[in-house]
C-alpha positions as CSV (number, residue, x, y, z in Angstrom):
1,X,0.0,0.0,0.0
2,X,2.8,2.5,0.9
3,X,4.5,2.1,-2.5
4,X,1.9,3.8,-4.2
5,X,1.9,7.6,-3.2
6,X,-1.7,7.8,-4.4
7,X,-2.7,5.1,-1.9
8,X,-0.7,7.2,0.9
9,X,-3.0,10.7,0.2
10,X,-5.9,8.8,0.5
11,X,-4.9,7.5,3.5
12,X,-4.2,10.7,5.2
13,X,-7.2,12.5,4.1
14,X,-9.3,9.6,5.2
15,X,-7.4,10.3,8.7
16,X,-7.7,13.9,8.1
17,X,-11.8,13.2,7.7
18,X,-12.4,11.3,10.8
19,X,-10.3,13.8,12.7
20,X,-12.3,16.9,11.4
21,X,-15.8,14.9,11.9
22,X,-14.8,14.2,15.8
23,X,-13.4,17.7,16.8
24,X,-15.5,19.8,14.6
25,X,-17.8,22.2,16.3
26,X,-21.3,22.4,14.3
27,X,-23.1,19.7,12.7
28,X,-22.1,21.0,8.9
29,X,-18.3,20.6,9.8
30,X,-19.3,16.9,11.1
31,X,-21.2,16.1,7.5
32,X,-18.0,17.3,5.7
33,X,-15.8,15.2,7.5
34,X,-17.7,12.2,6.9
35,X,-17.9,13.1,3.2
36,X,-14.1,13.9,3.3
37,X,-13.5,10.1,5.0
38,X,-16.3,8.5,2.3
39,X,-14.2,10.1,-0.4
40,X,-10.8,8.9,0.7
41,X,-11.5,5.6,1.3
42,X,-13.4,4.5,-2.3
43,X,-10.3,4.7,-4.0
44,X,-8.4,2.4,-1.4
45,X,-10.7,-0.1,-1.3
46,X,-11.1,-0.6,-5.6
47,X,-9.0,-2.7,-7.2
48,X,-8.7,-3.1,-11.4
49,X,-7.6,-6.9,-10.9
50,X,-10.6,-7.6,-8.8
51,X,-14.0,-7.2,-9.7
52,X,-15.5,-8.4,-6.3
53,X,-13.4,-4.9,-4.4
54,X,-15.0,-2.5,-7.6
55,X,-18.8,-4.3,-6.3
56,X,-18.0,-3.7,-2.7
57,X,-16.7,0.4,-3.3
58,X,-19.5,1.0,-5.2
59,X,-22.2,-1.2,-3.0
60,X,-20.2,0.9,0.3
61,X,-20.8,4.5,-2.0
62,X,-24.5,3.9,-2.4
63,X,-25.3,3.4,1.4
64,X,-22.5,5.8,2.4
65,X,-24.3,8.7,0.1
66,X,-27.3,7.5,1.1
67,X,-26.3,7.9,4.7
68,X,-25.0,11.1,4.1
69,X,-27.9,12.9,2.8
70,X,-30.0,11.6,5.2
71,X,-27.9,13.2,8.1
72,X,-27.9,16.4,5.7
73,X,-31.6,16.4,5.2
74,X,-32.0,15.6,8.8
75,X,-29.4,18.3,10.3
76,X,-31.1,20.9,7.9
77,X,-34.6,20.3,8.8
78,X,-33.9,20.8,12.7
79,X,-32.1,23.9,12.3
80,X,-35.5,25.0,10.4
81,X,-37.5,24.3,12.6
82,X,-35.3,25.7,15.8
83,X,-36.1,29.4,13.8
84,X,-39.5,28.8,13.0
85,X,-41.8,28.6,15.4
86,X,-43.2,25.3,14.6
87,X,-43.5,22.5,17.6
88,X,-42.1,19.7,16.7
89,X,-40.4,17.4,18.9
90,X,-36.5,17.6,18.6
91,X,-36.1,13.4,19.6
92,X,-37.5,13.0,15.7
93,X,-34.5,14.6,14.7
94,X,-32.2,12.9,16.7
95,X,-33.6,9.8,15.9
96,X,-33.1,10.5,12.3
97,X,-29.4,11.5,12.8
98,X,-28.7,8.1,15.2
99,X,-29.9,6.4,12.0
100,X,-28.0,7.9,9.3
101,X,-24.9,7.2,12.0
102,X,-25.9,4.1,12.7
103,X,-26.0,3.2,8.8
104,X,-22.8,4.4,8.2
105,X,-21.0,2.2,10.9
106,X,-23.5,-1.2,10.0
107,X,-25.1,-1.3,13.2
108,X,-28.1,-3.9,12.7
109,X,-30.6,-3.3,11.7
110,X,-28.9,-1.1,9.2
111,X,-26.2,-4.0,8.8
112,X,-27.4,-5.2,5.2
113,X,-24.7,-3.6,3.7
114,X,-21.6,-4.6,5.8
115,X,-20.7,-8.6,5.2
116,X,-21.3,-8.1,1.5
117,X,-18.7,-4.8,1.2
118,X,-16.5,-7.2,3.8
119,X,-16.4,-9.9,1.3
120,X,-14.7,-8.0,-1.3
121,X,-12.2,-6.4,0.2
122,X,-8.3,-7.5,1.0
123,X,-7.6,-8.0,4.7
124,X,-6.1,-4.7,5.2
125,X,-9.3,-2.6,3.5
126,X,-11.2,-5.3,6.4
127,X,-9.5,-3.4,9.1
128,X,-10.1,-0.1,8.3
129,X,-13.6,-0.9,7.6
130,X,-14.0,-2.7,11.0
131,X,-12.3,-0.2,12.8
132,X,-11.1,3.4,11.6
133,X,-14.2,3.8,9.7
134,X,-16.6,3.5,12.9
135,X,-14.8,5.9,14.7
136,X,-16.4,9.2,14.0
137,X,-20.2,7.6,13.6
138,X,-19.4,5.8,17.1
139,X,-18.3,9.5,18.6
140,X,-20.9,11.2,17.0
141,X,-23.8,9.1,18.1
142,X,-22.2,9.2,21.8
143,X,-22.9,13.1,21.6
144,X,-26.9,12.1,20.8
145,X,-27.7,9.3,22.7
146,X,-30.6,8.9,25.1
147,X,-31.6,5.4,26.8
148,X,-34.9,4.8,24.8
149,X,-37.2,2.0,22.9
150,X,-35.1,2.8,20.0
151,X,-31.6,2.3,20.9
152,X,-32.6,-0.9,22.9
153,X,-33.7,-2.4,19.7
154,X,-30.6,-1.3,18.1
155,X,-29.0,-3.2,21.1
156,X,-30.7,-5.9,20.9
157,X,-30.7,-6.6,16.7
158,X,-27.1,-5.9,17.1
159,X,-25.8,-8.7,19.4
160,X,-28.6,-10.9,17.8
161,X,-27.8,-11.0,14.4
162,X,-23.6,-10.5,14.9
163,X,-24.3,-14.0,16.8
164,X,-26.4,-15.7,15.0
165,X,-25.4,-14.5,11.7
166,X,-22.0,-15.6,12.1
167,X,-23.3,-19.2,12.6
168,X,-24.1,-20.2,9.1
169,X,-20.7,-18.7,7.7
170,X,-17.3,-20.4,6.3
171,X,-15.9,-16.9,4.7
172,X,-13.7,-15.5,7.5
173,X,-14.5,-11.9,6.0
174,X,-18.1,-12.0,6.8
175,X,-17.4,-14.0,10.1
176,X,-15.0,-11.1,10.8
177,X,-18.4,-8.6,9.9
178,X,-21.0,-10.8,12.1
179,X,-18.2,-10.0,15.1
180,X,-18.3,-6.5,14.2
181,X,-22.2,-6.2,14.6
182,X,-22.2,-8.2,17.9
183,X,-19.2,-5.7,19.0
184,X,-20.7,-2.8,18.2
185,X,-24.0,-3.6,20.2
186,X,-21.8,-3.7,23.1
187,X,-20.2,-0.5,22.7
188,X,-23.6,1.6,21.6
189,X,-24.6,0.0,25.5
190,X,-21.3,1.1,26.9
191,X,-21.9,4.8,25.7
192,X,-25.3,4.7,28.2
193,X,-23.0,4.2,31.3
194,X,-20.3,6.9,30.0
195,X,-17.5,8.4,27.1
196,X,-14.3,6.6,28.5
197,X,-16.4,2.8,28.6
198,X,-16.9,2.6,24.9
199,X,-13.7,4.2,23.8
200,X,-11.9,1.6,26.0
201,X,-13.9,-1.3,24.5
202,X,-13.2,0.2,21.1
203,X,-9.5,0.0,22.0
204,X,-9.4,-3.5,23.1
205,X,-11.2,-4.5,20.1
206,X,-8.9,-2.6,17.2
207,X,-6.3,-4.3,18.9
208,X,-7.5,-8.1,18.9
209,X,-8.5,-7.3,15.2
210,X,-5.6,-5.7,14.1
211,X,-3.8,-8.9,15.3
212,X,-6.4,-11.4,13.8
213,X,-6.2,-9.6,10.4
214,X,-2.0,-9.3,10.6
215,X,-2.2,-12.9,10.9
216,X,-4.7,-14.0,8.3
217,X,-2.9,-11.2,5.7
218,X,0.0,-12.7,6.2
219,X,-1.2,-16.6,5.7
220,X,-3.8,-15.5,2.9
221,X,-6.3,-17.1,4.7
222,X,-9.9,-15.8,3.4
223,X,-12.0,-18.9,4.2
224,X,-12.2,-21.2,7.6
225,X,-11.1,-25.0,6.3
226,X,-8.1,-22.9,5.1
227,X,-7.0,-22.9,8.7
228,X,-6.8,-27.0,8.5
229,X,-4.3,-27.3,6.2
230,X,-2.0,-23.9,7.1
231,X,0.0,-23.9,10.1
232,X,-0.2,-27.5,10.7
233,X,4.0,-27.5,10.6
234,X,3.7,-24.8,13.2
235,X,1.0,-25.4,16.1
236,X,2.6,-22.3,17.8
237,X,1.1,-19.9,15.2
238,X,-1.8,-21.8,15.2
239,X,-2.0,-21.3,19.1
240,X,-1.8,-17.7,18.6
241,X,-4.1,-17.3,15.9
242,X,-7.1,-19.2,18.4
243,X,-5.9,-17.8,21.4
244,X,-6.2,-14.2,20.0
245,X,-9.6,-15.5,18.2
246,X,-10.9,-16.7,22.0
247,X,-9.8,-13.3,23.2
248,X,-11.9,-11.4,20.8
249,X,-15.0,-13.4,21.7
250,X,-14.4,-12.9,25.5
251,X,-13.2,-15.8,27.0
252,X,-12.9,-15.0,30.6
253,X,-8.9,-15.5,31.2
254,X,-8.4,-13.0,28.1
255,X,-7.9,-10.0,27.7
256,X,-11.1,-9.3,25.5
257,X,-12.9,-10.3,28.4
258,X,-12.3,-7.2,30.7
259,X,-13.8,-4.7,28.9
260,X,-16.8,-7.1,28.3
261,X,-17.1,-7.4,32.5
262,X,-16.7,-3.6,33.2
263,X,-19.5,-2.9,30.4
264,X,-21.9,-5.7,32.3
265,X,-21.1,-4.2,35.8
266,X,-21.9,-0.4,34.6
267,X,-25.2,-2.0,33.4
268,X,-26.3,-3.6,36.0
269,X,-25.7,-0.2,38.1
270,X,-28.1,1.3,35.9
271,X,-30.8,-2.1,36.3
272,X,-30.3,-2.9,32.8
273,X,-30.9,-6.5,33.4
274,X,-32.6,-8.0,31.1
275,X,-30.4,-6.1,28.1
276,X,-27.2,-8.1,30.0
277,X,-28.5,-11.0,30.1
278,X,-29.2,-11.0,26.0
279,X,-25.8,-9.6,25.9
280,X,-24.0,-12.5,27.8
281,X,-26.1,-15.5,25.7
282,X,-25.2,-13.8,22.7
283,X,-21.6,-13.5,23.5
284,X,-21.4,-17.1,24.1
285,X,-22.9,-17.8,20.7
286,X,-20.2,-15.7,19.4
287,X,-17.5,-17.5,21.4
288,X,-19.2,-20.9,19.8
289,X,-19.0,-20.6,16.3
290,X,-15.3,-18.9,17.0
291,X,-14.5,-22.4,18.9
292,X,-16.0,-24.8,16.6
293,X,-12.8,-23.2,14.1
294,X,-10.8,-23.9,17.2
295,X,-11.9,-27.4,17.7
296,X,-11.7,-28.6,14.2
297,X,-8.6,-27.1,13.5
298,X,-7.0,-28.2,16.8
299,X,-8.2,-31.7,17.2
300,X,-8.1,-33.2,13.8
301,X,-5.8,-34.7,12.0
302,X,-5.5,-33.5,8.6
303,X,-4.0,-34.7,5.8
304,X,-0.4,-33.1,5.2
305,X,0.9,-31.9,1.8
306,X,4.4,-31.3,1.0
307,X,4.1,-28.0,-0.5
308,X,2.7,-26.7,2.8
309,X,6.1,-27.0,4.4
310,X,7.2,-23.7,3.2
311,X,8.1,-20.9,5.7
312,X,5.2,-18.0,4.9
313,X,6.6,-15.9,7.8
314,X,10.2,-14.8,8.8
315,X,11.2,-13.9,12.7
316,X,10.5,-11.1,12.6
317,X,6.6,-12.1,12.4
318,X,6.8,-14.7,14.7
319,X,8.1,-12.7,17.2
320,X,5.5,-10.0,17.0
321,X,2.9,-12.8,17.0
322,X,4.3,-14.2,20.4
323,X,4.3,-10.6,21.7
324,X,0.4,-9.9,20.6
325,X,-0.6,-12.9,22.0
326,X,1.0,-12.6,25.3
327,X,-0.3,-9.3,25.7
328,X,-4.3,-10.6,25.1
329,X,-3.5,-13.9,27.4
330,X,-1.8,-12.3,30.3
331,X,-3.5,-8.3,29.8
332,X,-6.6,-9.3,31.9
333,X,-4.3,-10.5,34.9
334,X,-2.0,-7.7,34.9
335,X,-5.0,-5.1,34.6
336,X,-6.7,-6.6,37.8
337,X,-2.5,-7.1,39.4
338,X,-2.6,-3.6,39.0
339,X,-5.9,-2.0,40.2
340,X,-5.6,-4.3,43.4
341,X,-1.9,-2.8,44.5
342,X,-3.6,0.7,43.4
C-alpha cells in the first residue's frame, strides 16, 4: 500500500476526515468530514484486478451517500424548525441522525450492507472498515444518545444477528463482519454508562482485530477449512491465531474479556438486566462458532501436503505474534494485578 503515493494521500485525508468529523464544532463541519473520510477511502478499497473490491466500493458509496444525505436532510430540517416557530419534537430529529450514524457504521438493523462490502475487500481494506471507519459515527452518536425504545432495539438486533449471523458462515471476512455487529451492540450499550467505557472497548477491540487480520494477511487465509491445512508445521502460530480469536470473543482468562465485564457491571448499576443477560447469551454464541474453528482445527488430523512446508513468515513475524498474544492472554491479569496494588 505505501509504495503507491496515491494510496498514501488517500490514507491521510481519510485520517484527516475522521479527525475533522470528531473535533469539529457544528453539525455542517461533522457532514463534511464524513464526506471527506467516504471520499478517501473508495479509491483504497477498488482494485482493477478484482471485480469483487469494484462491487463492494460502489455497493459501500450507495449506502454511504445514502447515509449522508439523510444526516444532511435531517441536520437541515432541525435547524429550520429551531427558527420557525413550529413545535415539533427535537427526539425525531435525533432519531433520524442516530440512524443515518448508525448506517454508516453497519449497526443492525442497518447492517445489510456490511458482510457483503466485507467480502470484497483484501484484509487490510477489512480493518479499516472494521475499525477506523466507525470511529467518528461511534463518537458522534455518543454526543446524541438517550436510553430509549429505540436504541434498545438497536442493542438488541445488534448482538442478535452478529451472533447468529456468524453461525451459518465459512468466509472468515463475513465471520469477521457478524463480530463486528455483535461488538458494536456492546459498545452503543457502553456509551449509556459513560464516554471513557466505549472508547476503552473500542481500543481493546482494534487491537485483537488488528492482530487477527495481521495474521490472516500474512497466511492468505480468506476462508475457515483454510486454517486445516495452514500452520499445521507450526502449532505455535496456530495457538496464537485461536488464542487471539478466544480473546476477541471474550473468554474469561483474556484480555477481551475485561472490557466485556466492566460494560456488564456499569449496566447492572443502571438495572439494565434483562439487556445483559441478552448480551451475555449472545456473547457465548459468538464465542461458539469462533471455537467450533478452534476445535476442528486443533483436534483433527488433517492430511499433510508437501508444498505446505514452506516458511510464509520470517522472525521477525513470529516474534511480534508471540508478543500480541502474550499481551491478550496475560493483559486481563496484569490489569486486575494492577488495580488491586492501586
Amino acid at each position: 500500500m505505501f509504495k503507491n503515493p496515491s494510496k498514501v494521500l488517500f490514507l491521510s485525508t481519510l485520517i484527516m476526515g475522521t479527525l475533522i468529523s470528531i473535533s469539529s464544532t457544528s453539525w455542517l463541519g461533522v457532514w463534511m468530514g464524513l464526506e471527506i473520510n467516504l471520499l478517501s477511502f473508495i479509491p483504497l478499497m477498488s482494485n482493477s484486478k478484482n471485480i469483487m473490491s469494484t462491487e463492494a466500493s460502489l455497493k459501500y458509496f450507495l449506502v454511504q451517500a445514502v447515509a449522508s444525505s439523510l444526516l444532511l436532510f435531517s441536520l437541515i430540517m432541525m435547524f429550520l424548525m429551531m427558527n420557525i416557530s413550529i413545535i415539533m419534537d427535537h427526539d425525531v430529529f435525533l432519531l433520524l441522525i442516530s440512524s443515518s450514524l448508525l448506517l454508516k457504521m453497519g449497526a443492525a438493523p442497518f447492517h445489510f450492507w456490511f458482510p457483503g462490502t466485507m467480502e470484497g475487500l483484501n484484509w487490510w481494506n477489512s480493518l479499516i472498515l472494521m475499525t477506523w471507519q466507525k470511529i467518528a459515527p461511534l463518537m458522534l452518536i455518543s454526543y446524541v444518545i438517550k436510553m430509549n425504545i429505540f436504541f434498545s432495539l438497536v442493542i438488541v438486533s445488534s448482538i442478535m444477528i452478529g451472533s447468529l449471523g456468524g453461525l451459518n458462515q465459512t468466509s472468515l471476512r463475513k465471520l469477521m463482519a457478524y463480530s463486528s455487529i455483535n461488538h458494536l451492540g456492546w459498545m452503543i450499550a457502553a456509551m449509556i454508562s459513560g464516554e471513557n467505557l466505549w472508547e476503552f472497548y473500542f481500543l481493546i477491540y482494534s487491537f485483537l482485530s488488528a492482530s487477527i487480520i495481521f495474521m490472516f494477511n500474512t497466511f492468505q487465509i480468506f476462508h475457515i477449512n483454510q486454517n486445516f491445512l495452514m500452520m499445521n508445521n507450526d502449532p505455535k502460530i496456530k495457538f496464537c491465531l485461536f488464542s487471539l480469536l478466544l480473546s476477541l470473543g471474550g473468554l474469561p482468562p483474556f484480555l477481551g474479556f475485561l472490557p466485556k465485564w466492566l460494560i456488564i457491571q456499569a449496566m447492572a448499576e443502571l438495572d439494565y438486566l434483562f439487556i445483559i443477560t441478552l448480551m451475555v447469551i449472545t456473547t457465548l454464541i459468538t464465542l461458539f462458532f469462533y471455537l467450533r474453528i478452534t476445535f476442528a482445527a486443533f483436534l483433527f488430523s488433517y492430511t499433510e501436503v508437501k508444498w505446505n512446508y514452506q516458511c510464509y513468515y520470517n522472525n521477525e513475524f513470529y516474534i511480534i505474534m508471540m508478543t500480541l498474544t502474550m499481551i491478550s492472554l496475560l493483559g486481563l491479569t496484569f490489569s486486575s494485578l494492577i488495580f488491586n496494588m492501586m
